[in-house]
N, C-alpha and C positions, 0 to 999 in steps of 0.2 A: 415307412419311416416318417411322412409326411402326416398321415395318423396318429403315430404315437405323440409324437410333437403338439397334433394340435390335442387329443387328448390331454398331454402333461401340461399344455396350457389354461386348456379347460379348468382340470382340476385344480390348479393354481389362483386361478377366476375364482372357483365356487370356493376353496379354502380360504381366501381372502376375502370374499365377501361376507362369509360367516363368520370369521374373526372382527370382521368390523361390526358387521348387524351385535355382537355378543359385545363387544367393548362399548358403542353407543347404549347397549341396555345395562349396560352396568354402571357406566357415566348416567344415566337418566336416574336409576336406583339411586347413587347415592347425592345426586342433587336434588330427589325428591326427598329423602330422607333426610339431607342436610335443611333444606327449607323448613319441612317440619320441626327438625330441632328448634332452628333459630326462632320459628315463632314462638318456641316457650320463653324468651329470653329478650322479645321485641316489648311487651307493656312493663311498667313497674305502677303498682298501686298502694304504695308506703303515702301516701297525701291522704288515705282516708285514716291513716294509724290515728284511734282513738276517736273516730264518729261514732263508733258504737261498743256495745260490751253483751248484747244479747244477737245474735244473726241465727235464722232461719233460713238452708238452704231446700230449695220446692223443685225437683226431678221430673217433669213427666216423658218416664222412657217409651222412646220411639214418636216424641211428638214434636213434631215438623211444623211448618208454618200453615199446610193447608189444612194440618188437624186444629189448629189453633181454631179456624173457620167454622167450626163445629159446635163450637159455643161462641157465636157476635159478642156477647160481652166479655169473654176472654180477650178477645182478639181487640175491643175499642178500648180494653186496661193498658192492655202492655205495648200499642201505637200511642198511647197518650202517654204514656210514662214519660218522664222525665228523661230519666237515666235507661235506655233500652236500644239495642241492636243487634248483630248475627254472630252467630257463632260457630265457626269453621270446627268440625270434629273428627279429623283425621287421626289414625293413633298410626305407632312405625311398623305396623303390619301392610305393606307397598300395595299390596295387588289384593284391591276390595276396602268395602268402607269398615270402618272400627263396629266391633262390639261394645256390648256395654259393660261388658269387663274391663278394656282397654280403656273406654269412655268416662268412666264413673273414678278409675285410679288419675284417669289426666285433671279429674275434680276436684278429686282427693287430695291428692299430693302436688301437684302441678307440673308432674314428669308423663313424657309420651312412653308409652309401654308396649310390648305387642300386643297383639288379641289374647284375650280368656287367660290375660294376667292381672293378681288382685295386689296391687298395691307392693307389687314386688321385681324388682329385676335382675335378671339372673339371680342370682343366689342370695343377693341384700333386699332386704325389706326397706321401705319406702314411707318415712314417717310420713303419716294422713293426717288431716285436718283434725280429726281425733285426738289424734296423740298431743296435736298440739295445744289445744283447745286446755286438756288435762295439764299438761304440763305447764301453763300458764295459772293452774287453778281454775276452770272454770267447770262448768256440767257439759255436758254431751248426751244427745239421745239419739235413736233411731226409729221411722217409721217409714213402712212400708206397707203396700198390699200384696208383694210377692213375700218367698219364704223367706225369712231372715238370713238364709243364707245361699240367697241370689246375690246375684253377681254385683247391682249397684249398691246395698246393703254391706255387701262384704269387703266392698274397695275400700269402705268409709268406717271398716269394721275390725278389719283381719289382714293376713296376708299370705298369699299362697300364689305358685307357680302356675296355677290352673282354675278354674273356674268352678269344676268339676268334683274339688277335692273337699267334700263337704265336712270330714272329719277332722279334716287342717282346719278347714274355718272354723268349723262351730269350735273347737279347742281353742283355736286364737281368740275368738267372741269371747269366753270364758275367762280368759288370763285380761281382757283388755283396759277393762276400769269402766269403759262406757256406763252408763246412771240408766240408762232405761234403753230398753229394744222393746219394741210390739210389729209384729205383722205375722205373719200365716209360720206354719210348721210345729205343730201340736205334739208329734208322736214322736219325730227326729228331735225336739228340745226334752221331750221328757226323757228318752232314754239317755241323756246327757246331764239329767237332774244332778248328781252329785258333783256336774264337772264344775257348773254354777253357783249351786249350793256355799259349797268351800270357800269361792272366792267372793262369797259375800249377796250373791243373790234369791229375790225370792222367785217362785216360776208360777205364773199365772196362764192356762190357759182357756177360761172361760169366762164370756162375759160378765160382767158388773161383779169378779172377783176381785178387782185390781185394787192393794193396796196401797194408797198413794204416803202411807206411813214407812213404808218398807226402806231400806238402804240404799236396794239395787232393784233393781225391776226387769224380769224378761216376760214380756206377755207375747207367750206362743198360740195362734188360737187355727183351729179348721178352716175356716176364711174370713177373707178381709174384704167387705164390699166397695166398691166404687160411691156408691150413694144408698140414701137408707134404704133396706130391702123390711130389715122385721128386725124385732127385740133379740132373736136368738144370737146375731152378727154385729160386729162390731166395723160401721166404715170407717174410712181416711179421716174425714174429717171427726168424730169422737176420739179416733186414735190423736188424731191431733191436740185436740182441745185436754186429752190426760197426759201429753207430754209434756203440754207447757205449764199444764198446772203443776204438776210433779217438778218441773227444770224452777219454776218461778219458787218455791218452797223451797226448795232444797238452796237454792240458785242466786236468788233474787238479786243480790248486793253483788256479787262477783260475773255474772252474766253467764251465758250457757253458749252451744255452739245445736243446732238441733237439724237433721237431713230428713225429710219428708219423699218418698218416692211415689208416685202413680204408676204402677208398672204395668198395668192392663191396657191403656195407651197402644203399645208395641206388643201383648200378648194376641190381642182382637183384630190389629191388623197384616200382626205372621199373618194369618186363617181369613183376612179382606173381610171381616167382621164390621161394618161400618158403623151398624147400630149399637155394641159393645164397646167400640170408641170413644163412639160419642158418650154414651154415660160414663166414661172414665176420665175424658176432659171435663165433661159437667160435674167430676166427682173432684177433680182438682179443681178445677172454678170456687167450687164450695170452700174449700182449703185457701187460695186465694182471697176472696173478698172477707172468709174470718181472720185474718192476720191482718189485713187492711185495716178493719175498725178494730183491731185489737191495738194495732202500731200506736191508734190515737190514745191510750189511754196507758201506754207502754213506756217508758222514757230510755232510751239508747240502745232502739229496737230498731232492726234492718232485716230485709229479707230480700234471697237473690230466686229469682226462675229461671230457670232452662230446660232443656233436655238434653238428655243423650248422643241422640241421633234419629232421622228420621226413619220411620217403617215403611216399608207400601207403597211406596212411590204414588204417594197419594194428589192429586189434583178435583177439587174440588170446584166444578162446574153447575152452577147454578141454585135450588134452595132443597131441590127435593134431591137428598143424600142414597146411593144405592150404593154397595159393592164394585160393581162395575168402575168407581172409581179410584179403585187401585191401582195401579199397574207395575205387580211385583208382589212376593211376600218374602222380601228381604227387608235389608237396611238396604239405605243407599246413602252419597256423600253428599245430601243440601243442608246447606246451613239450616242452622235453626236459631230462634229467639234464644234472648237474654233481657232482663231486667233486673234494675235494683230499686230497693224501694226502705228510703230508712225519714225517720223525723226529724234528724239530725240538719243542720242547716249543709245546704247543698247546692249554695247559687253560685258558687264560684266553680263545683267539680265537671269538670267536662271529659266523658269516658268517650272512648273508639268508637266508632259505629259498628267494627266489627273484629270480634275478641277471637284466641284462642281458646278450644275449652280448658288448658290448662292454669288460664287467666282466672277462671271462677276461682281454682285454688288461692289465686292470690288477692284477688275480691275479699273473699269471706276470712281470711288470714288479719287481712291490711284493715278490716273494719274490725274483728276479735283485739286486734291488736290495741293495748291501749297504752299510750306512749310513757310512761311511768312502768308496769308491766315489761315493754323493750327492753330499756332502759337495763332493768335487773334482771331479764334473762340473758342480756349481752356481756354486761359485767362478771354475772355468774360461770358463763361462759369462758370469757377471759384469765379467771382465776384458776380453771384450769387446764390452762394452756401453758 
C-alpha cells in the first residue's frame, strides 16, 4: 500500500514538473516572440521624409562583422560613417537564427515573418518596398549575383509562402512593374520568355546585349562574378553601373528605389571557403566606393548597407586568413553592420546604435519618401475611406 502511494506520488512529482518545464517554455516562446514583435514597432524614421528621392539599398548576404575584416577598407568606411551601427536579425522562426528569406522580407517590408517566407504571411502578401517605391511613381531595380529568384531577390520582388517556389516567384517577378532585374538564371528566365514579354519586358541574357533603350529590362545571364574575371561575365559592380544608368534615364526627375545583393558572401562560407569570401566582400567593396563618388556628383542620392545575417561563425584572427577560421557552416544570430550614407544635410539626424532589420524597411521608405508625395498618397488614401 505504502508503494503504491509513494508511486502515485511520484508520478504526481514527474506530471507536475512537466507541466511546469512545458508552461515556462511556452511562456519563454511567446515573450520571445512578443519582444521580437515589439522591436518592429520600437524606431520611427518619418524625420528623414524627403532627404532623398534616389536610395540604393547594398545586401551582402551572410556578411558579419568578422567578414567585414576581409577587406580593411571596408571595414575603416562603415566605423567612420557617420550614420552606422548593429543590426539584430531575428525573424519569428524561435528555435535557430533567420534565413535570408525571413531576413530580406523583414527588409522588404518591415514585418518579422517566419523562415523561407517571401514577403508574405500566411495567406496575405506583404506590400515590399517595391511596391511602394512604384506606387509613389518612382523606378525600382534589382541586382544580384545569385538567381533572380533567390530568396533576397525575391523578398524585394515577389511573393510566395516558400522560398522554394520558383514558378510563384518568377510569375509574380513577371506581373510586378519592377524597371530592371539582372543577376544569374539564363535558362529558368528564358523558358518564362513570354510570361515577361507581355507584360512589357525585354530578356537579355548575354553580355553587352543590354538595351538600355528598352521599357523593362530582365537581364538573366550564366553567372554573375564577384569581381572581374574576363569579357565573357558580367560582375556586381558593371551590373551595377547599367542599373543606375538605365534607373537615371528613365528616372532621373522622379528618383528610383534600386536593391544590390552580394550573395556569394554566405554562398563561400556555407562551404568555410574563406578565399571566395573574400573576393565577394572585395567585389562589394567595389559597389561601395562607386556609389560613394557617385553620391558626389548625384543630388538627393542616399545609400543604406547591411546584411542579412551572418554565416560561418566566422572569427577572424590575425592577417593570414585560412578556413579554419569558421566555426560553423550555418547562419548564426550576431549582429551585423548597418550604415547610411546620403548628401543630403545630416547634422542634426542621430540614428540607434543598434536597429532592427525590419528598421532598414523604414530607413529606405522614410528617405523615398518625399514629404509633398506623403502628403497625396494620404489624401488619396482618405478619399477612399
Amino acid at each position: 500500500m505504502r508503494k503504491n502511494n509513494y508511486l502515485k506520488n511520484l508520478l504526481n512529482i514527474v506530471l507536475s514538473a512537466i507541466i511546469l518545464i512545458a508552461f515556462c517554455f511556452i511562456v519563454s516562446i511567446i515573450v520571445i516572440y512578443s519582444h521580437r514583435v515589439s522591436n518592429t514597432k520600437k524606431n520611427d524614421y518619418s524625420f528623414l521624409n524627403g532627404l532623398s528621392n534616389k536610395v540604393v539599398l547594398v545586401i551582402g548576404d551572410g556578411m558579419g562583422k568578422e567578414h567585414v575584416k576581409l577587406n580593411r577598407s571596408l571595414e575603416k568606411y562603415i566605423l567612420e560613417s557617420k550614420i552606422n551601427g548593429d543590426v539584430e536579425t531575428n525573424s519569428l522562426s524561435i528555435f535557430g537564427p533567420t534565413d535570408s528569406a525571413a531576413s530580406a522580407t523583414a527588409m522588404a517590408t518591415g514585418v518579422k515573418v517566419l523562415n523561407r517566407r517571401l514577403s508574405k504571411n500566411d495567406r496575405n502578401d506583404i506590400k515590399n518596398i517595391s511596391e511602394y517605391a512604384k506606387e509613389i511613381g518612382k523606378g525600382v531595380g534589382i541586382v544580384t549575383t545569385d538567381m533572380l529568384t533567390g530568396a533576397t531577390p525575391a523578398a524585394f520582388s515577389s511573393h510566395s509562402l516558400d522560398r522554394s517556389y520558383d514558378e510563384e516567384i518568377i510569375k509574380s517577378q513577371a506581373k510586378s512593374n519592377i524597371d530592371i532585374f539582372l543577376g544569374k538564371g539564363k535558362d529558368l528566365y528564358l523558358s518564362h520568355k513570354n510570361d515577361f514579354e507581355k507584360n512589357g519586358y525585354s530578356i537579355f541574357t548575354e553580355k553587352g546585349e543590354i538595351d538600355l533603350n528598352s521599357d523593362k529590362i530582365v537581364g538573366a545571364f550564366s553567372q554573375v562574378d564577384n569581381t572581374y574575371r574576363s569579357d565573357e561575365n558580367y560582375d556586381i559592380l558593371e551590373l551595377t553601373k547599367i542599373a543606375i544608368e538605365f534607373l537615371e534615364k528613365k528616372y532621373g526627375d522622379k528618383g528610383y528605389f534600386l536593391m544590390i545583393e552580394e550573395a556569394h558572401i554566405d554562398k563561400n562560407s556555407h562551404s568555410n571557403n574563406i578565399e571566395g569570401a573574400a573576393d565577394a566582400v572585395n567585389g562589394l567593396y567595389n559597389v561601395i566606393s562607386y556609389l560613394d563618388e557617385y553620391m558626389k556628383t548625384c543630388n538627393d542620392f542616399s545609400f543604406v548597407l547591411t546584411s542579412d545575417h551572418e554565416t560561418g561563425d566566422l572569427i577572424i584572427d590575425g592577417t593570414e586568413y585560412t578556413n579554419e577560421m569558421y566555426h560553423s557552416k550555418g547562419h548564426t544570430k550576431k549582429n551585423v553592420y548597418y550604415l547610411v550614407k546620403t548628401n543630403a544635410n545630416i547634422d542634426n539626424i542621430k540614428m540607434p546604435s543598434t536597429i532592427d532589420n525590419t528598421d532598414i524597411f523604414k530607413i529606405c521608405k522614410g528617405l523615398l519618401t518625399d514629404e509633398w508625395w506623403f502628403q497625396k498618397f494620404i489624401f488619396k488614401k482618405s478619399l477612399l475611406l
